[in-house]
N, C-alpha and C positions, 0 to 999 in steps of 0.2 A: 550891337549884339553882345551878348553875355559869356564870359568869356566861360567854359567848362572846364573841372579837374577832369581829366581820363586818366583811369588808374587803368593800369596796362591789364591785358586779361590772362596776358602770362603768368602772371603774380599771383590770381582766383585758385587753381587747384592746389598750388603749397598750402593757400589758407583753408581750402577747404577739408583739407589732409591731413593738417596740426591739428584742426578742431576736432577730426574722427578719431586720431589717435588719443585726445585728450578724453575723448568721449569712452573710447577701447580701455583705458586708464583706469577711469573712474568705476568703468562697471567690473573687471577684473578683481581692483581692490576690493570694491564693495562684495563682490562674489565670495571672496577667501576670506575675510573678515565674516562674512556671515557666515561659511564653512566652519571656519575654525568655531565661531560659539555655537555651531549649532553640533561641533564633533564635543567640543564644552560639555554642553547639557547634555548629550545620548550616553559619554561616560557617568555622568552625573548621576542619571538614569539609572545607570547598570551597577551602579559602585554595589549598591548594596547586595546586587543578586550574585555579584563577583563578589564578595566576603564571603554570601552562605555558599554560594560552589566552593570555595578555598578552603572555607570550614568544614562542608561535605566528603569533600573528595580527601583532604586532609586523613577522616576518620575511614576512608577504607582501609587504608593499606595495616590501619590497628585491628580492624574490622576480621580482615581474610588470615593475618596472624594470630587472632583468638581463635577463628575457627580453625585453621589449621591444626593447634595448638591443643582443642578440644579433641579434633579428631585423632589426636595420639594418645591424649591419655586414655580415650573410650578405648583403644586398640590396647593397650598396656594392662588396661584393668581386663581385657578380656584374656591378654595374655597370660596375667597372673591368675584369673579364676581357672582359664583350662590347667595351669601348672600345679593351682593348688586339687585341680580333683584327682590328674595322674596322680600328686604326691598320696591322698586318701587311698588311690586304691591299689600302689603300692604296700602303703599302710597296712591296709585291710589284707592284702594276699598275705604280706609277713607277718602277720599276726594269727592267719590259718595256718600258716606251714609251721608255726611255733605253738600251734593246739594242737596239730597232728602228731609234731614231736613228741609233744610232752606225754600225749597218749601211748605214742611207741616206748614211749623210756617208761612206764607203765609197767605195759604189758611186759615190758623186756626184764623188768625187776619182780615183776610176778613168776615169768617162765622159770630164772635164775633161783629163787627163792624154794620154789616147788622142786626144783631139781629136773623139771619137765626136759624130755628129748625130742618134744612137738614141734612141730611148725605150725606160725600163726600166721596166716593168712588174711591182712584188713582188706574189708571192704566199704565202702560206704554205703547208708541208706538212701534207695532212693525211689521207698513207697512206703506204705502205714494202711493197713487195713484199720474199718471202722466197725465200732458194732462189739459182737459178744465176743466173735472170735480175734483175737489179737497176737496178731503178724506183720512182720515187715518186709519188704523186698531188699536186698543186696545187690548189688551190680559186677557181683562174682560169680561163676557158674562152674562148670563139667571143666570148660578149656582150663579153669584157673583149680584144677586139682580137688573141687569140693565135690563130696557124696554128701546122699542120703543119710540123716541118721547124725552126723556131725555137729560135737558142741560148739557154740558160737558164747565168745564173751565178751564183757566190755570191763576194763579195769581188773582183769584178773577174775571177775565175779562170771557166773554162769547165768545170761539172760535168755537163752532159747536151745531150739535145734533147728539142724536144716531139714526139712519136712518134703519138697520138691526143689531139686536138682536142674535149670537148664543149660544150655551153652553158653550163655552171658550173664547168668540171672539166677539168683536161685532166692526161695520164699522160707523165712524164719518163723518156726511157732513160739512166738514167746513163753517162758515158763507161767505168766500171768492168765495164760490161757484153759479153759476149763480144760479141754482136753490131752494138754499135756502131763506127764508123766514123767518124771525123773527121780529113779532108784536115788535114797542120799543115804547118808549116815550122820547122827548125833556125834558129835568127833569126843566131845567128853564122856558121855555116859555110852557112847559105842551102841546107842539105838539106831535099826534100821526101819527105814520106812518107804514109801512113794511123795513125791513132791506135788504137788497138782496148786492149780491157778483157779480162780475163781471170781466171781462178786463181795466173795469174803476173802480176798485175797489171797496169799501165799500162804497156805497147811500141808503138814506133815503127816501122812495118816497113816494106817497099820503100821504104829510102834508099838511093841509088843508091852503089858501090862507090866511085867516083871522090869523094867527098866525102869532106874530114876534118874528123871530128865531135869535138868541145871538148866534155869533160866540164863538168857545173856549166850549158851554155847553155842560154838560155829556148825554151821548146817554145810555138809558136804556132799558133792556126788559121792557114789560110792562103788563105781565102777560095775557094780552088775549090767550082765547083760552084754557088755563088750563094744559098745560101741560107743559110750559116752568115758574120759578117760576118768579114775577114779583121784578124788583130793579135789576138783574144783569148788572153791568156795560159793556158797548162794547167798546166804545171810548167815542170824540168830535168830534163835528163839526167844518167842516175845512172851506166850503165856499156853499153858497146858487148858485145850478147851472140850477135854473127853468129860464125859457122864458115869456116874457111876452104873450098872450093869452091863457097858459096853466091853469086848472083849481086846478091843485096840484102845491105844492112845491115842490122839492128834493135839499137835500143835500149831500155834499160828508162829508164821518169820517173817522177818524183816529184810529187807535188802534194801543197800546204800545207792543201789542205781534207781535213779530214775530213768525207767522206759520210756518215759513220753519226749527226752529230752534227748537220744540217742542220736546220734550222727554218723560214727564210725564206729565197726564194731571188727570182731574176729575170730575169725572158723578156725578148732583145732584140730588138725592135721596128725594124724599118727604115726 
């Protein structure tokens, strides 16, 4: 008989054990070895999409401090435009209260001058008739002391009367209007006449033939009548326009005011 090795069977499951463990070994390594190149390549991957994020994200935070940035100066520039309109229309008020001045200081040196004991009463314009007849409204009336009949000037000179009276309000007929009438006097050659308005402007009519009228002399109220005060200035005389067989005189005048340009005016008070 042949003699047999018998390897004990005790011995089989260590062997069998080393080998699974060697075998657990190899696949582990091999496992994380391939993990790791395959973590390798997925960064490899992403590198360059992680640059443009970094470069992205990098440019917001330059991004929200432009805008930011813009959105002050837009508020700054708005702050200075509303500053600079208040400052205009400060401007603009002090430059009316220094035209109304200058007009009181005016009148105030006309009153003085004349030796006037009147009271002037300003009012401002605040209407204009159109057409033949030429009038303006005032926003002075009855409560503020004016009648009927009352001369209204501007700069010393006589541009109207008050024609209707009301509680806030009262309506001016300018001298340029046909139908008014203002007694004057020739202050040099001491002719009297009626003032009247027209399409041919401001004439002087029934001055008496016997009078010689001096071009250039000042044309005055001349107090007939009692209710306009006598000495208001109107204009000069600009040129003697009677005919020979008429038994009156007429001249044309000039006056320095411009009507159409009035703003503020003033009722003489007696």
């Amino acid at each position: 008989m042949r003699d047999r090795i018998k390897i004990p069977l005790a011995d089989k499951p260590w062997r069998l054990a080393l080998i699974f463990l060697i075998v657990i070994l190899i696949i582990v390594a091999s496992f994380f070895n391939g993990l790791k190149f395959a973590k390798n390549n997925f960064w490899q991957i992403l590198k360059p999409i992680s640059l443009i994020s970094q470069a992205s994200f990098g440019r917001v935070p330059t991004f929200f401090k432009n805008f930011i940035h813009l959105k002050q100066i837009i508020k700054q520039n708005r702050d200075l435009i509303a500053e600079n309109l208040e400052l205009q229309s400060r401007l603009a008020k002090f430059s009316e209260v220094e035209y109304e001045n200058e007009i009181l200081k005016k009148e105030l040196q006309f009153s003085q001058s004349q030796n006037q004991t009147s009271q002037l009463i300003p009012a401002a314009i605040i209407g204009r008739s159109s057409g033949y007849l030429k009038s303006i409204t005032i926003d002075k009336g009855a409560k503020d002391r004016l009648q009927k009949g009352q001369a209204v000037i501007s700069q010393g000179f006589l541009i109207g009367t008050l024609t209707e009276v009301r509680s806030d309000n009262a309506e001016v007929a300018l001298i340029t209007d046909f139908n008014s009438l203002v007694p004057v006097v020739l202050q040099t050659s001491r002719g009297t006449g009626l003032l009247r308005g027209g399409l041919q402007g401001l004439t002087v009519e029934n001055i008496p033939l016997n009078i010689g009228i001096s071009k250039e002399e000042n044309v005055v109220t001349s107090g007939l009548g009692g209710q306009i005060p006598a000495g208001i200035i109107i204009g000069r005389v600009l040129a003697t326009v009677s005919h020979q067989g008429e038994i009156f005189q007429k001249v044309t005048v000039s006056s320095p005011i411009d009507l159409s340009r009035l703003e503020v005016v003033f009722a003489v008070e007696k």
